[in-house]
N, C-alpha and C positions, 0 to 999 in steps of 0.2 A: 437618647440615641440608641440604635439598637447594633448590637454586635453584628459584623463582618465575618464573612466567610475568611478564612485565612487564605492570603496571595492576592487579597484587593488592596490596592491601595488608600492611603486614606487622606484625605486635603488639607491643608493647612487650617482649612477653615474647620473642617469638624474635628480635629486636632483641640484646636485651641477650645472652643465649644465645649467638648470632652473635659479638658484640663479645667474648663472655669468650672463644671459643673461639678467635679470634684471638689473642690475649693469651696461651692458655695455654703455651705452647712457647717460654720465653723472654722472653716479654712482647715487645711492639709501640709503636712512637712514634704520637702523634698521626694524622698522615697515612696510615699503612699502615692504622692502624682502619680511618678515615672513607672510604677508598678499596677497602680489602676488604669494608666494610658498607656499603658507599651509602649514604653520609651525608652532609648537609650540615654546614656549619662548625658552625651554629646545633645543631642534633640531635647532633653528637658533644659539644660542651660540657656541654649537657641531659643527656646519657646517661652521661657520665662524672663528673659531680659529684655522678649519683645512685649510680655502680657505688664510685665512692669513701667517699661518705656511707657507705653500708650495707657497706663493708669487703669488697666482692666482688672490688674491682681494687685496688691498692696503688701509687703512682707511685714508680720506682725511678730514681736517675737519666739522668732523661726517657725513659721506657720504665714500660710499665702493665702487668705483671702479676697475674697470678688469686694470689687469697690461699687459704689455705686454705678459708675461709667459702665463697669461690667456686666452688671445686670442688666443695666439697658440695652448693652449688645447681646445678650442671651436671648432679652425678649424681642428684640429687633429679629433676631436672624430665628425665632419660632416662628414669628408672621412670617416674613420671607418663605419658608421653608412651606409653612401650612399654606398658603398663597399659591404654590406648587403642588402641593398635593403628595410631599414626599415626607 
């Protein structure tokens, strides 16, 4: 994904996106997330109990890695995406 102008908003969806693609390489602690995704304490909490719920990140000890589920939605939402031309 490529950086935003600053004062854009950005989606849930490429949020999460962001956050797995972090993660994917060994997975990532808490901090390295919220600091490579600009996020606040509040919105990392929010976003990882939803990537957890729905089995996209996996907490391993203390380190969040993409689960298999999750890779599938990375590559799902690049077709998607490439499909559009965005």
């Amino acid at each position: 994904m490529s950086k935003r102008v600053t004062g854009v908003r950005r989606s849930a969806v490429e949020i999460i996106a962001e956050m797995l693609l972090v993660c994917l390489n060994g997975g990532a602690n808490k901090t390295a997330i919220m600091y490579s995704c600009n996020l606040s304490c509040t919105q990392l909490q929010r976003y990882l109990a939803i990537l957890c719920d729905h089995e996209l990140l996996a907490e391993r000890e203390s380190r969040f890695v993409v689960t298999d589920k999750g890779k599938e939605f990375l590559e799902q939402l690049a077709n998607v995406t490439q499909s559009f031309g965005t």
